[in-house]
Structure formats: C-alpha cells, structure tokens
N, C-alpha and C positions, 0 to 999 in steps of 0.2 A: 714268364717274363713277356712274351709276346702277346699273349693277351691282355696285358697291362699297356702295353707298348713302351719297354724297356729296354733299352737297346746296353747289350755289355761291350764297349770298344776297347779295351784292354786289361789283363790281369795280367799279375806279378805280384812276389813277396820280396821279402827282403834278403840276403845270403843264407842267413840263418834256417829259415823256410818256416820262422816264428810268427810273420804278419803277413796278410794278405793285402796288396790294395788292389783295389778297382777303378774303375774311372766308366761309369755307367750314366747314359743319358736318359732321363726320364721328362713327359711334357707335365707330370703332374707329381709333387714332390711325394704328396700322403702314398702314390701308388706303391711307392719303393718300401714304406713301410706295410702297406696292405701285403705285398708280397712276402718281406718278412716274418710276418704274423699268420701267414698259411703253416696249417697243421703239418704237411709233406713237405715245405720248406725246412721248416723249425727243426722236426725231427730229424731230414738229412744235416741241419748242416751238425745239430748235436750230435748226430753217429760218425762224422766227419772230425769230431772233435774242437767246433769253435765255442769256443767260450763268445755268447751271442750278446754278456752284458758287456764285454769290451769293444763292441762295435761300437764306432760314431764317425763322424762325418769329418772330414780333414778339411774342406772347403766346398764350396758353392758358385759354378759358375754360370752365371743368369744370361740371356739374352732377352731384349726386351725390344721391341718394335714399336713405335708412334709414329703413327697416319695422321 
C-alpha cells in the first residue's frame, strides 16, 4: 500500500464479524485496484477467507481543487 501510496485510516466490521469496511485514501483510484490484483494480495486475502467478488465500493469521496 505504501508504495502505491495508499493510506488505510480506519477498519471495522459489522457485529456479526461478516463485512469488513474500510475507509482508505488513495491519490489515484486505478491504484487501489492494481493493489488488489497483486498476486500476494489476492492470495492472502483468499487464505483469509474473503470472498473478493463481493467486494465493491460503498461510496466515493472526491476532493478537487481549482486555481
């Protein structure tokens, strides 16, 4: 993640301990997928047991700056 420069500012699940969320800031969206799609990613998080096709995004929040 630091190589990407990924920054993770909180994680938490739900009671259950069935969903993970995140709240992760990235300057470049594609990075967070390149991240995902690393072979030693992929494989930890499937030996971790996430089913990686229910992953998706809850929301998006932008900041944008004009000079």
């Amino acid at each position: 993640m630091d190589e990407l420069g990924i920054k993770m500012h909180w994680a938490g699940t739900n009671p259950e301990e069935t969903m993970v969320y995140d709240l992760v800031e990235v300057s470049n969206p594609e990075d967070a997928k390149v991240f995902a799609q690393r072979e030693d990613v992929a494989k930890a998080r499937f030996e971790a047991g996430v089913e990686v096709e229910s992953t998706e995004t809850l929301s998006v929040i932008s900041k944008n700056k004009f000079w």
